[in-house]
DSSP file (Angstrom, degrees, kcal/mol; ACC not computed):
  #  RESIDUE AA STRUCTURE BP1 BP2  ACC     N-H-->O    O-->H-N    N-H-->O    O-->H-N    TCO  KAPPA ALPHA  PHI   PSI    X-CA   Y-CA   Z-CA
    1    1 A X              0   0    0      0, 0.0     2,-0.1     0, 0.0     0, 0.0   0.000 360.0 360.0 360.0 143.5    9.0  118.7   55.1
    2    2 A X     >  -     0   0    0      1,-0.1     4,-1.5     4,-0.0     3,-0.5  -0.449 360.0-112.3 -92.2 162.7    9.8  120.6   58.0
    3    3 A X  H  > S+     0   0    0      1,-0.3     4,-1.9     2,-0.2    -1,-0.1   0.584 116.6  59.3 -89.4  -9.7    7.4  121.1   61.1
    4    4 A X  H  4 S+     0   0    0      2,-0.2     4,-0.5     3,-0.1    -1,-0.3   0.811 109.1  40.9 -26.3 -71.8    6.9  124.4   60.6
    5    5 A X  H >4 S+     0   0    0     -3,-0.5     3,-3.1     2,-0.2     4,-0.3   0.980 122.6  53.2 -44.0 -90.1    5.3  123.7   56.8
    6    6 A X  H >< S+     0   0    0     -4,-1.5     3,-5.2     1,-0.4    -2,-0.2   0.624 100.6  50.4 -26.7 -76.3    3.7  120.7   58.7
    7    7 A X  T 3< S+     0   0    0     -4,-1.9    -1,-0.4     1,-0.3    -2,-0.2   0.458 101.6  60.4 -67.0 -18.2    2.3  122.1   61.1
    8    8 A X  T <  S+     0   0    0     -3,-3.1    -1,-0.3    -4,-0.5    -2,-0.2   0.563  70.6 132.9 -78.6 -20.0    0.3  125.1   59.0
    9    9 A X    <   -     0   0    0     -3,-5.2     2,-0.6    -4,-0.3    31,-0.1   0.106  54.3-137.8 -44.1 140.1   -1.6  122.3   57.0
   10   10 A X        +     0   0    0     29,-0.0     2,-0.2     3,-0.0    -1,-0.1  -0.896  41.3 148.6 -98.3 120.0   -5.8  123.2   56.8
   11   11 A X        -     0   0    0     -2,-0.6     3,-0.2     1,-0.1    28,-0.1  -0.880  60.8-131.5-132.3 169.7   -7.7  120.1   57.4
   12   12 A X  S    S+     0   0    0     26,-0.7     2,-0.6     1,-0.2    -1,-0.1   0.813 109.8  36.1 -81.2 -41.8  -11.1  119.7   59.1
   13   13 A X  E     +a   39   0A   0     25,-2.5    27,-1.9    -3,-0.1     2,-0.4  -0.781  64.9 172.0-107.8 101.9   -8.9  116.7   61.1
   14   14 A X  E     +a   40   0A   0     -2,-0.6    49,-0.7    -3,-0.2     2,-0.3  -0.923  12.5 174.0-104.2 119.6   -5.3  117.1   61.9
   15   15 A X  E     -ab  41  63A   0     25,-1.4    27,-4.2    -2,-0.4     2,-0.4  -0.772  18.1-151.9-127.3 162.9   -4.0  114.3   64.0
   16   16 A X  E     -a   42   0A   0     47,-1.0     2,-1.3    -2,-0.3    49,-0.2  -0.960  15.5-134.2-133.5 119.7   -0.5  113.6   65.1
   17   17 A X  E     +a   43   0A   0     25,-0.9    27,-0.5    -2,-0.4    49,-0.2  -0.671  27.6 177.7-112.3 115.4    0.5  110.3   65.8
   18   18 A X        -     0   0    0     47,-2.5    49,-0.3    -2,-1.3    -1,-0.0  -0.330  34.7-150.4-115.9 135.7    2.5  110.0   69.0
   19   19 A X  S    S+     0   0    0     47,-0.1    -1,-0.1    -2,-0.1    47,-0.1   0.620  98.9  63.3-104.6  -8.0    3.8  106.7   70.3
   20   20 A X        +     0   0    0     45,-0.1    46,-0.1     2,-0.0    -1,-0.1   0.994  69.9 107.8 -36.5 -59.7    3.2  108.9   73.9
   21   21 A X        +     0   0    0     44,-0.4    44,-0.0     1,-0.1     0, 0.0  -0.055  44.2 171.7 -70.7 140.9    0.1  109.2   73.7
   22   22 A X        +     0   0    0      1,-0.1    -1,-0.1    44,-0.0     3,-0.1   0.196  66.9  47.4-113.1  -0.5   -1.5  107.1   76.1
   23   23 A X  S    S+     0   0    0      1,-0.2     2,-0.6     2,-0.1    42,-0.1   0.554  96.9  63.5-133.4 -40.0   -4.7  107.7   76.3
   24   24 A X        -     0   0    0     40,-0.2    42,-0.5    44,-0.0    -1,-0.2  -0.803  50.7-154.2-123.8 102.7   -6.3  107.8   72.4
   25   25 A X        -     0   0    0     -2,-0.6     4,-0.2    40,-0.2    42,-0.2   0.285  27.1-132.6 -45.7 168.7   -6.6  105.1   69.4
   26   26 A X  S  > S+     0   0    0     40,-0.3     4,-1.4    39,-0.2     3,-0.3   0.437 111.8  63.4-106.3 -33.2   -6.7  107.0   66.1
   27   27 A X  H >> S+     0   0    0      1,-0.2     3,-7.8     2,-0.2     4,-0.8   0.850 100.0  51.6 -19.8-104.2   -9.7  104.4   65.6
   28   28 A X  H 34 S+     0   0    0      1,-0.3     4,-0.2     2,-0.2    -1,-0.2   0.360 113.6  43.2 -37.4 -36.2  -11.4  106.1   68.5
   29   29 A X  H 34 S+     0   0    0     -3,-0.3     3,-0.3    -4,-0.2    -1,-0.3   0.657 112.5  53.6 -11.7 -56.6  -10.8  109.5   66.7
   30   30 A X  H X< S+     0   0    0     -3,-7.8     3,-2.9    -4,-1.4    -2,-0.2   0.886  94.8  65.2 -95.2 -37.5  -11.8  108.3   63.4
   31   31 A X  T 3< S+     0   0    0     -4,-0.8    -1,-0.3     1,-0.3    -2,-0.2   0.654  96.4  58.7 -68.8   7.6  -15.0  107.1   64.5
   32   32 A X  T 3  S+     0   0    0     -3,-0.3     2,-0.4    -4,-0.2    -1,-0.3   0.061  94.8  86.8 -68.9   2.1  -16.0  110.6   65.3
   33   33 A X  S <  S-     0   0    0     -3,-2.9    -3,-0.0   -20,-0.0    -4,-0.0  -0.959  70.9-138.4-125.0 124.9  -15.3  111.6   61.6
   34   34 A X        -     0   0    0     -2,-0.4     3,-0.2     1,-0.2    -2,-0.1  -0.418  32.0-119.3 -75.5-179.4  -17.7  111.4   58.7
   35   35 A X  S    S+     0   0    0      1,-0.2    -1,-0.2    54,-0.1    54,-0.0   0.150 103.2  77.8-115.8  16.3  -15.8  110.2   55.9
   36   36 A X  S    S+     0   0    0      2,-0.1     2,-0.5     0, 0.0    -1,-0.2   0.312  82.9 115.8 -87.5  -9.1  -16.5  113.8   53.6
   37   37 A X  S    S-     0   0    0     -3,-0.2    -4,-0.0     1,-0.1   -26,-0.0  -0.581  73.8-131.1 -92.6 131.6  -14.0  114.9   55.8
   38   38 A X        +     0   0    0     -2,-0.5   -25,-2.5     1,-0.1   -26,-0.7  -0.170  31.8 179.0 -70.9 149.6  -10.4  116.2   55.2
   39   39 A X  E     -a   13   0A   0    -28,-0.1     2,-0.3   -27,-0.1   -25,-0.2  -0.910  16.3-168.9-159.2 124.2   -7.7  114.6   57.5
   40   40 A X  E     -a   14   0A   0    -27,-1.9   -25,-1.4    -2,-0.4     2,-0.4  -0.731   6.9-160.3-107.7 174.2   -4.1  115.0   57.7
   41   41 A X  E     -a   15   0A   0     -2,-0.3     2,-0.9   -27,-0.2   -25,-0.2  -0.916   8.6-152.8-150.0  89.1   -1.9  112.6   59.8
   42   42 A X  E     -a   16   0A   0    -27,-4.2   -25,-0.9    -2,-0.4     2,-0.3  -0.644  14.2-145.8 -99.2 127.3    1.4  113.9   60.7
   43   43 A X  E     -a   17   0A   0     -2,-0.9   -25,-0.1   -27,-0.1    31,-0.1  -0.437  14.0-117.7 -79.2 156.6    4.1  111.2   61.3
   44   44 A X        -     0   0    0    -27,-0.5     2,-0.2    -2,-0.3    -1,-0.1   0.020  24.8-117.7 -76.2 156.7    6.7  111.2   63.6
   45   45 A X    >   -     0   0    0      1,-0.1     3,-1.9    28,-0.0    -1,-0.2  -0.559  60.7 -72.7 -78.8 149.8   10.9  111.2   62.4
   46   46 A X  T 3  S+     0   0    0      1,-0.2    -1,-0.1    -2,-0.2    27,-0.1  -0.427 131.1  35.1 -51.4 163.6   12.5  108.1   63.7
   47   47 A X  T 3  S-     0   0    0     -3,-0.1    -1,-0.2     2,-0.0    26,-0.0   0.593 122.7-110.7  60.8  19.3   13.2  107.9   67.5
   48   48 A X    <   -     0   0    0     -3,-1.9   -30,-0.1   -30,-0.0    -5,-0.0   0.525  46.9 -42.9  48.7 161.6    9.7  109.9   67.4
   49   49 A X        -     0   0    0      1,-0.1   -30,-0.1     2,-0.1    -5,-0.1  -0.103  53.0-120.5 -67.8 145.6    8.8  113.6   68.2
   50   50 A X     >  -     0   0    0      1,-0.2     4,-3.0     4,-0.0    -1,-0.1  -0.147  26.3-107.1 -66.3 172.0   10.0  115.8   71.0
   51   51 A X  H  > S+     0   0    0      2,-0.2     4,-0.7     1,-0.2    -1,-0.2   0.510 119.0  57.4 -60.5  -1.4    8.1  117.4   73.5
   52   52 A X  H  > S+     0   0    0      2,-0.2     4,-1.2     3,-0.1     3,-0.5   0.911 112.6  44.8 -88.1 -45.6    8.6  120.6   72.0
   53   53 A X  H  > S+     0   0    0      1,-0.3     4,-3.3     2,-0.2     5,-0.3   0.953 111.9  47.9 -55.2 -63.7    7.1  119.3   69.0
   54   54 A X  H  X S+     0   0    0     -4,-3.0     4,-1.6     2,-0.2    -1,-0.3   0.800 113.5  49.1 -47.0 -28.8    4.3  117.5   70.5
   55   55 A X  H  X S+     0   0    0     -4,-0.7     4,-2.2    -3,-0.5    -2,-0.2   0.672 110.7  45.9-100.7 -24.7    3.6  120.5   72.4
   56   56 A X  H  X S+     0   0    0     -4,-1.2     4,-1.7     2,-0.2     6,-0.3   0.924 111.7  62.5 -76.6 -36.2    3.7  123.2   69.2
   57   57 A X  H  X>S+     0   0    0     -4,-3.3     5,-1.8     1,-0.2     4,-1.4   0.973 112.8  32.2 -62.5 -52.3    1.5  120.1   67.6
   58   58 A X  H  <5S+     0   0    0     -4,-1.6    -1,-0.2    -5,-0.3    -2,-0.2   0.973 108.0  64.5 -83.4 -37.9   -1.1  120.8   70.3
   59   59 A X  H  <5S+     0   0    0     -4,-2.2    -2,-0.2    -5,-0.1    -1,-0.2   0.954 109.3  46.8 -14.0 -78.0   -0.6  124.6   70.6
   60   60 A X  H  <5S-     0   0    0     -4,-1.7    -2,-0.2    -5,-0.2    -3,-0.2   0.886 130.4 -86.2 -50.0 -91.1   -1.9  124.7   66.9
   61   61 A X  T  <5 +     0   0    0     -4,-1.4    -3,-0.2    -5,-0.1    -4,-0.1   0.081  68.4 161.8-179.5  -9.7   -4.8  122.5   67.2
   62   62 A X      < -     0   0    0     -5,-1.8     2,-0.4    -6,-0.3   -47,-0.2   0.360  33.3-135.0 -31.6 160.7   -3.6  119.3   66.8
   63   63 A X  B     -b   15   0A   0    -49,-0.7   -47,-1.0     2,-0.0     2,-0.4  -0.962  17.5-139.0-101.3 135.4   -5.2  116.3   67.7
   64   64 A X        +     0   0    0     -2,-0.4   -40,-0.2   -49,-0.2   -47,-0.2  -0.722  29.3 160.9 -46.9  60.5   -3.2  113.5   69.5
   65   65 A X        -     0   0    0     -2,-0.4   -47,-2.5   -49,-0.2   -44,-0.4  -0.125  25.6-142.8-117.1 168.8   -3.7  109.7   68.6
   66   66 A X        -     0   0    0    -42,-0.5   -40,-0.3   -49,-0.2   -47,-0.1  -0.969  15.7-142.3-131.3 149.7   -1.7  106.4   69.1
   67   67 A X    >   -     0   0    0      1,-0.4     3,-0.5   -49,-0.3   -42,-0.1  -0.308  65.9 -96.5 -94.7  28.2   -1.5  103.4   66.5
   68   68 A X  T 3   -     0   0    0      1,-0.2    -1,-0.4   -44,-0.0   -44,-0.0  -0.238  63.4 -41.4  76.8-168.9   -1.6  101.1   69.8
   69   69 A X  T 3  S+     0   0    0     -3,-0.1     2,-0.3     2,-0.1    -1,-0.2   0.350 103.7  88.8 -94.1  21.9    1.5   99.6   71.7
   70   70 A X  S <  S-     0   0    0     -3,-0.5     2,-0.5     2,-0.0    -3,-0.2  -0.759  75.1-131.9-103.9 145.3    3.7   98.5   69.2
   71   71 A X        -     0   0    0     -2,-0.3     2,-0.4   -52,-0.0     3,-0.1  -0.958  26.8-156.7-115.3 110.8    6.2  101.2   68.2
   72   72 A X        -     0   0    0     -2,-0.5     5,-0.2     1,-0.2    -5,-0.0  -0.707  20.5-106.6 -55.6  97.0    6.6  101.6   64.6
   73   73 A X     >  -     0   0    0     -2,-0.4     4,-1.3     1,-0.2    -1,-0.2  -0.033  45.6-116.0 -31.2-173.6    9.2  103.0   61.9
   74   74 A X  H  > S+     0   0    0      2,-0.2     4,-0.9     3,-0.1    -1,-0.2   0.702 115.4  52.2-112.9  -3.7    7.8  105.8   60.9
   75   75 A X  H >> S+     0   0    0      2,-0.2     4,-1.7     3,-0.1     3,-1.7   0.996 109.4  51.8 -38.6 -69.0    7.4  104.1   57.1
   76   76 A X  H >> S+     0   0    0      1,-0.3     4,-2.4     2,-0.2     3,-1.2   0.911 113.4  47.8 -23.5 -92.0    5.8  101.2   58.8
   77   77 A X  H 3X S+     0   0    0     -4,-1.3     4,-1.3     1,-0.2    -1,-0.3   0.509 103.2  57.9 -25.1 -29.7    3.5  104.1   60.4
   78   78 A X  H <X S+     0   0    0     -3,-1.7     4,-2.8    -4,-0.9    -1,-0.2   0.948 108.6  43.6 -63.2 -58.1    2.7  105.8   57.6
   79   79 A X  H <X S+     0   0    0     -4,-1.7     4,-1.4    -3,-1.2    -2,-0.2   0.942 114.2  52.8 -61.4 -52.4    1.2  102.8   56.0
   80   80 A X  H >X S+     0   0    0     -4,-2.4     3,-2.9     1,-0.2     4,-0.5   0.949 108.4  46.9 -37.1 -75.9   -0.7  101.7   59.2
   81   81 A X  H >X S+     0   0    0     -4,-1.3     4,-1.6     1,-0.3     3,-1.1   0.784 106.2  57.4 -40.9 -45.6   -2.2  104.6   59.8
   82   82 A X  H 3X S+     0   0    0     -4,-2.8     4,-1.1     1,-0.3    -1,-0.3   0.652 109.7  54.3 -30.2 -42.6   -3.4  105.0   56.1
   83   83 A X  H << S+     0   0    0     -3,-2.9     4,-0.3    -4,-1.4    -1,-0.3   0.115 103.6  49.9 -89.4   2.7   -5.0  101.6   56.7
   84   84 A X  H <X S+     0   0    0     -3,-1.1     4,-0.9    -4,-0.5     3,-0.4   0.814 106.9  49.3-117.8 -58.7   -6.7  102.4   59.3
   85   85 A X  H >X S+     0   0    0     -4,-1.6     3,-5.0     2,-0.3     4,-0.8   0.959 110.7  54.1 -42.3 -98.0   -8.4  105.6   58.1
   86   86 A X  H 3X S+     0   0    0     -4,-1.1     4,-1.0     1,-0.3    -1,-0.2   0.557 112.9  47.1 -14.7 -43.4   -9.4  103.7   54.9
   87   87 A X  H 34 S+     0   0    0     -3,-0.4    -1,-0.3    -4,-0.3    -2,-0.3   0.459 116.9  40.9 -81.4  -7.9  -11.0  100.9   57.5
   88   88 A X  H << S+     0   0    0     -3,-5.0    -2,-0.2    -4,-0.9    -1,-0.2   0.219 116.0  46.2-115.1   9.8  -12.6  103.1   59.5
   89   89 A X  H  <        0   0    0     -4,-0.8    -3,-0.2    -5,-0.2    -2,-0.2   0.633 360.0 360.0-137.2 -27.9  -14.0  105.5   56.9
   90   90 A X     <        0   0    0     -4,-1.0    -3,-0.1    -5,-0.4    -4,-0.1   0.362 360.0 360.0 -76.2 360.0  -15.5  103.1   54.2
């Protein structure tokens, strides 16, 4: 899907998960979210998003998060993150 498409989704939580961001867990995020809630997660391409991207990501509303400091495929990422949600929301 192109980032464009992406980037229109309606969720009550739309996070983007940045191996930048330096500052916010997608844990920390999710424990701010009842679990009634809708939540998209857009992952990164390999070699990860630009700045341009990240910066239309936030423009829009986006949320930032990080999956911690280990850098992921972005398969690899998909599934993490998934798991994570699922553990933090059940």
């Amino acid at each position: 899907m192109n980032l464009s498409e992406a980037i229109g989704f309606k969720a009550d939580l739309r996070i983007v998960l940045a191996e930048s961001e330096q500052r916010t867990l997608l844990r920390e995020i999710l424990n701010q979210t009842r679990a009634d809630q809708k939540i998209v997660l857009a992952v990164g391409p390999e070699g990860g998003w630009t700045e341009d991207e990240l910066e239309l990501f936030e423009e829009t509303g986006w949320d930032s998060a990080s999956l911690g400091q280990t850098i992921l495929r972005a398969e690899t990422a998909a599934i993490a993150a998934a798991a994570i949600v699922i553990s933090e929301l059940t």
